[in-house]
N, C-alpha and C positions, 0 to 999 in steps of 0.2 A: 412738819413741821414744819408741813407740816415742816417738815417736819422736820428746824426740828419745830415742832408745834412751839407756835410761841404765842406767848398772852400778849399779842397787837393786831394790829388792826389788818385783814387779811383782805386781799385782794382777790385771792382765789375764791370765790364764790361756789355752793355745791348747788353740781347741775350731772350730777349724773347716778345710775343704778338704783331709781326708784325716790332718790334723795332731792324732792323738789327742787329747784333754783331758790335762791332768796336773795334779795337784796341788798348788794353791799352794801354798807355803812347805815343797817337800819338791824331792827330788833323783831324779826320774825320769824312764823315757820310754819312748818307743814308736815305732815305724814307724808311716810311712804306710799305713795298712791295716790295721796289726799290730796286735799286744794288748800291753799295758804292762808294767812290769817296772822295777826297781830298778838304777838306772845303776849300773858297777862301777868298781873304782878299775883297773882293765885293761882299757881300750878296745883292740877284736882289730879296727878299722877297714880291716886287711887281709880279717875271716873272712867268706867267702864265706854271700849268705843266699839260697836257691837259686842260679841264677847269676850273682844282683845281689853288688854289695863293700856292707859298709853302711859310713854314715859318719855318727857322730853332729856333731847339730849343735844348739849351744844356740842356743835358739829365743827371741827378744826380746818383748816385749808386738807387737802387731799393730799396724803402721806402713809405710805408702808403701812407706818404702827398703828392706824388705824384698822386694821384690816379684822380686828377681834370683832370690832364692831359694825363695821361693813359685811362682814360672813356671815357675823348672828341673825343679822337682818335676811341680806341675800338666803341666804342657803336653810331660812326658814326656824332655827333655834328660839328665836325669839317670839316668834309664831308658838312654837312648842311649848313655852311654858306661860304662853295667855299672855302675850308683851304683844304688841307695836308701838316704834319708835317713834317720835315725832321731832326730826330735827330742825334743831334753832341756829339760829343764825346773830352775831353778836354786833357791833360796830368795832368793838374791840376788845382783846381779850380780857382788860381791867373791867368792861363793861361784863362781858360773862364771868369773869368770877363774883361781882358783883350782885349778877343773876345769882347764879347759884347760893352765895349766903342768904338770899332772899327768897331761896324758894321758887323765883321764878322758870329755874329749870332744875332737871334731876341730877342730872348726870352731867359730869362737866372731865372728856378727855385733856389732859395737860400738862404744864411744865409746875416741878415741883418749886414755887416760885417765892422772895419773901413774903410777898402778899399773903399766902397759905399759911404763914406762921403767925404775924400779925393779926389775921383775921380770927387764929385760934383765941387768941391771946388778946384780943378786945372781944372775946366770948362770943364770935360765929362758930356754928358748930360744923366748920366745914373740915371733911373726915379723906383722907388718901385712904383707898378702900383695893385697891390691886394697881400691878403693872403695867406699862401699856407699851414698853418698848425702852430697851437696850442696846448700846452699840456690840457689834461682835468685835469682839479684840484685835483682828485682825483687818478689819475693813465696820465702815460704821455708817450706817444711813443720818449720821448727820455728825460731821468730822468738817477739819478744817483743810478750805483749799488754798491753793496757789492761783492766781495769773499763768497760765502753760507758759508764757516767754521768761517766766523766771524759774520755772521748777530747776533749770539747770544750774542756775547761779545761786538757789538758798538751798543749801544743802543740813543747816544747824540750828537751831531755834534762836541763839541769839543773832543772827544775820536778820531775822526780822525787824528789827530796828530801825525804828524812821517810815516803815510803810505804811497803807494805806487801808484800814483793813475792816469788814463790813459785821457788823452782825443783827439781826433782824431786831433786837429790842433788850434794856438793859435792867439788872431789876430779877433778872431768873438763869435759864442753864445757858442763852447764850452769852453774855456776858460772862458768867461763870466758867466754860470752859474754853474761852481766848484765855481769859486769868491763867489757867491751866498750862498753854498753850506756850504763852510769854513765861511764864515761871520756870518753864523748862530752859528756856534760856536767860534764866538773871532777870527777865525784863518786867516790864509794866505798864499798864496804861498808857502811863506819862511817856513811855520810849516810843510809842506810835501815835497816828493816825488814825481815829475812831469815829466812821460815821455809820448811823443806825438809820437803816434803808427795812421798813414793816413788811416787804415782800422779795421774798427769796427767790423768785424769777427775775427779781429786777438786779439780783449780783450777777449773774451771769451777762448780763448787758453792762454790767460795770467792768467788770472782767475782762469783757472783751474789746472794750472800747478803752480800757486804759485808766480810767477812772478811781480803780480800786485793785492793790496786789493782790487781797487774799479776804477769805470769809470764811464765817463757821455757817457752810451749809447745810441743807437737807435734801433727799431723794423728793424728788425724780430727778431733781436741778444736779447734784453731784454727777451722776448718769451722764445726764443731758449733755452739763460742761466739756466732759470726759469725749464722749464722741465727736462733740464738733470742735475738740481743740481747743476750747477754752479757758478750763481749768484741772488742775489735778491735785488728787489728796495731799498731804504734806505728811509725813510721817504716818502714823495708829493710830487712832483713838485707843488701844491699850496702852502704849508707852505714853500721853498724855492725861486720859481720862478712864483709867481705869475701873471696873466697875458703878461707872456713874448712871445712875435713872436718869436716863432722861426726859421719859412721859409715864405719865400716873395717869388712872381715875380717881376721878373726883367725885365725892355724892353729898345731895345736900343735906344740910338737917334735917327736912321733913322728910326725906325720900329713906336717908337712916334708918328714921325712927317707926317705918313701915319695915319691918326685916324679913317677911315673907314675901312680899313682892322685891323688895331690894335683892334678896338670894339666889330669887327665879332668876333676875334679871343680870346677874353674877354670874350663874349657871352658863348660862344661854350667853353671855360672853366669852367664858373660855370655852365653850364648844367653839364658837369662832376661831378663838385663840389658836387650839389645837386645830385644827382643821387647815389654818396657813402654817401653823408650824410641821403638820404632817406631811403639806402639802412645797415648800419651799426652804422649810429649814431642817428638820432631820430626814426628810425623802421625800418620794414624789407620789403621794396619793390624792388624785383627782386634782394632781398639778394643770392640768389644763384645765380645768375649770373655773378652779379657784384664780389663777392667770390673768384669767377673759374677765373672770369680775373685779379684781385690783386694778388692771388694765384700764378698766372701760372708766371706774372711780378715777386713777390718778391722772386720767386723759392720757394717757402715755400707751403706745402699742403692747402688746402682748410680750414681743420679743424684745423692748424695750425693757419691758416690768420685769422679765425675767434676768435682764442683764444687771438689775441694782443691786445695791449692795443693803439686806434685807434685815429687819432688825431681829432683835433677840426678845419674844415675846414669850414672859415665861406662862408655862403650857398652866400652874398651878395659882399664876397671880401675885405671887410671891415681889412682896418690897422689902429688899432690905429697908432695915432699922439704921444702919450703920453708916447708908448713904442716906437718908433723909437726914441723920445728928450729922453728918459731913457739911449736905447742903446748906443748914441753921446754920451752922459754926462760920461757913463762907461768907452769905449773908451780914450777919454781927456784926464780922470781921469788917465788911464795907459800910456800914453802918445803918443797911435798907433791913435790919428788925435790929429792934432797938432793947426789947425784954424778951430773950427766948425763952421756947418751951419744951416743957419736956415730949418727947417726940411719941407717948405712947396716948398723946390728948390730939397728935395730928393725924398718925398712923392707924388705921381699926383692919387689921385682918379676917375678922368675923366673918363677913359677908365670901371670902374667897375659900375661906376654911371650911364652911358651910358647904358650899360648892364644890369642893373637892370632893367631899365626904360623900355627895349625890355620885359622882360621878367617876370617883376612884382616881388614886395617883396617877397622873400622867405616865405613860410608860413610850418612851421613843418608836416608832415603826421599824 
């Protein structure tokens, strides 16, 4: 976010684990494998590419919670049920959800944003179809940090006042949980300093040079910060953001309303899912492998990857209801959706339920 994944405009570019490069601030993409090409406004996610189905998927900057999707690919599940991925690459993230109501891509990993309410509600049929990452309550790959030279002197949330403080774009969950952040201390908006910086490697160069107290970042960057001194968590993401989604899948209308392929493709995601969850979050099976392929995606060492603080991908796909009608009510409340909806026209668990049913309740290792 990634992560946390945000719908702006990314600078991290994907150039690694089969995930061709693509071109910042342009609209294309490529297979895994494949050679690149100019995304079209007629995704054929049905047309067969030898006897694989392809499905494009817009591909976020390189983050944790991506890893459902990264593994299906990698570690061949997607292969299993007649998928290759074909990732897309956006200018910005307004511009891929754009895509995705249009069809021009399938699958869209991301932040549960007002735009997704809006877009229901001027009749795109665009559906949050499973989870894509949680903070753990106790440490969160994408929580709010400090400046290190101040961790010692803000010890309370309203001592934040009057500072300087980053979040990658406004309008979805990071702006949403500073709100968070500052409410714990009485504050507001209006009590701070708010500049909105589209790439999260560029807080930590703010951070460190003075520029900016604090930001709602994301892994690797928390990590990163963390070792070279440059910033540290400020509190939980449970004591401020309890239960909050932070990244969903997305699918588009046309990809929906194929729900045999949509399922496989569900399927073959939480294989993934399970796979890093078995693999870093309830224990360590084929920990080192899984490792080397997060690693090698988030650019970040092995030993690196292992030291983040890893998100909470549920094994079953599972979105709360209660935190989408939380997010809406946020939203509203700011006045970026204007006529809300009911959250059972945004949410479709279908496609994850489906999937289960193949593949049986997750059961921890």
């Amino acid at each position: 976010m990634k992560h946390v994944k945000k719908w702006a405009t990314s600078a991290a570019c994907l150039a690694a684990l089969g995930f061709i490069a693509v071109g910042c601030g342009t609209t294309q993409s490529s297979p895994p494998g494949g050679g690149g090409g100019a995304a079209t406004t007629n995704t054929t996610s049905s047309t067969p590419a030898g006897n694989l189905m392809t499905v494009k998927v817009a591909m976020d900057e390189p983050s944790p919670s991506m890893a459902g999707i990264v593994l299906a690919d990698k570690l061949g599940y997607f292969k299993q049920q007649g998928i290759q991925i074909q990732a897309t690459s956006f200018a910005s993230g307004a511009d891929a959800m754009t895509g995705l109501a249009a069809n021009q891509v399938d699958v869209a990993p991301g932040l549960i944003s007002a735009y997704v309410f809006n877009a229901v509600q001027s009749g795109l049929n665009i559906k949050i179809v499973a989870d894509e990452g949680r903070d753990q309550p106790t440490k969160g790959y994408f929580e709010f940090v400090l400046r290190k030279s101040l961790a010692s002197k803000i010890t309370n949330y309203s001592q934040l006042k009057g500072l300087t403080l980053g979040i990658a774009s406004r309008g979805n969950i990071n702006e949403l949980m500073l709100d968070k952040v500052l409410a714990k201390g009485g504050l507001t908006e209006k009590d701070v300093h708010i500049k909105v910086v589209d790439d999260f490697a560029d807080f930590n160069t703010a951070l460190a040079n003075g520029a900016m107290d604090g930001a709602m970042q994301i892994e690797p960057f928390i990590t990163l910060g963390e070792q070279k001194n440059i910033a540290v968590p400020f509190k939980t993401p449970g004591a401020y953001g309890p239960n909050e989604e932070i990244s969903v899948i997305m699918y588009s209308p046309q990809f929906a309303s194929n729900k045999q392929l949509a399922t496989r493709w569900m399927t073959a995601y939480l294989e993934g899912v399970r796979a890093f969850d078995n693999a870093m979050v309830y224990g360590n099976q084929n920990r080192q492998q899984v490792a080397k392929i997060m690693a090698a995606y988030t650019k970040t060492s092995v030993t690196q990857f292992e030291a983040m603080n890893m998100p909470l991908l549920d094994p079953n796909g599972y979105v709360d209801p209660a935190a989408v009608q939380s997010d809406e009510t946020w939203y509203a409340g700011q006045g970026t959706v204007k006529t809300p909806v009911a959250v059972n026209k945004v949410l479709d668990p279908q496609f994850a339920q489906a999937a289960v049913a193949k593949l049986g309740s997750y059961q921890k290792p």
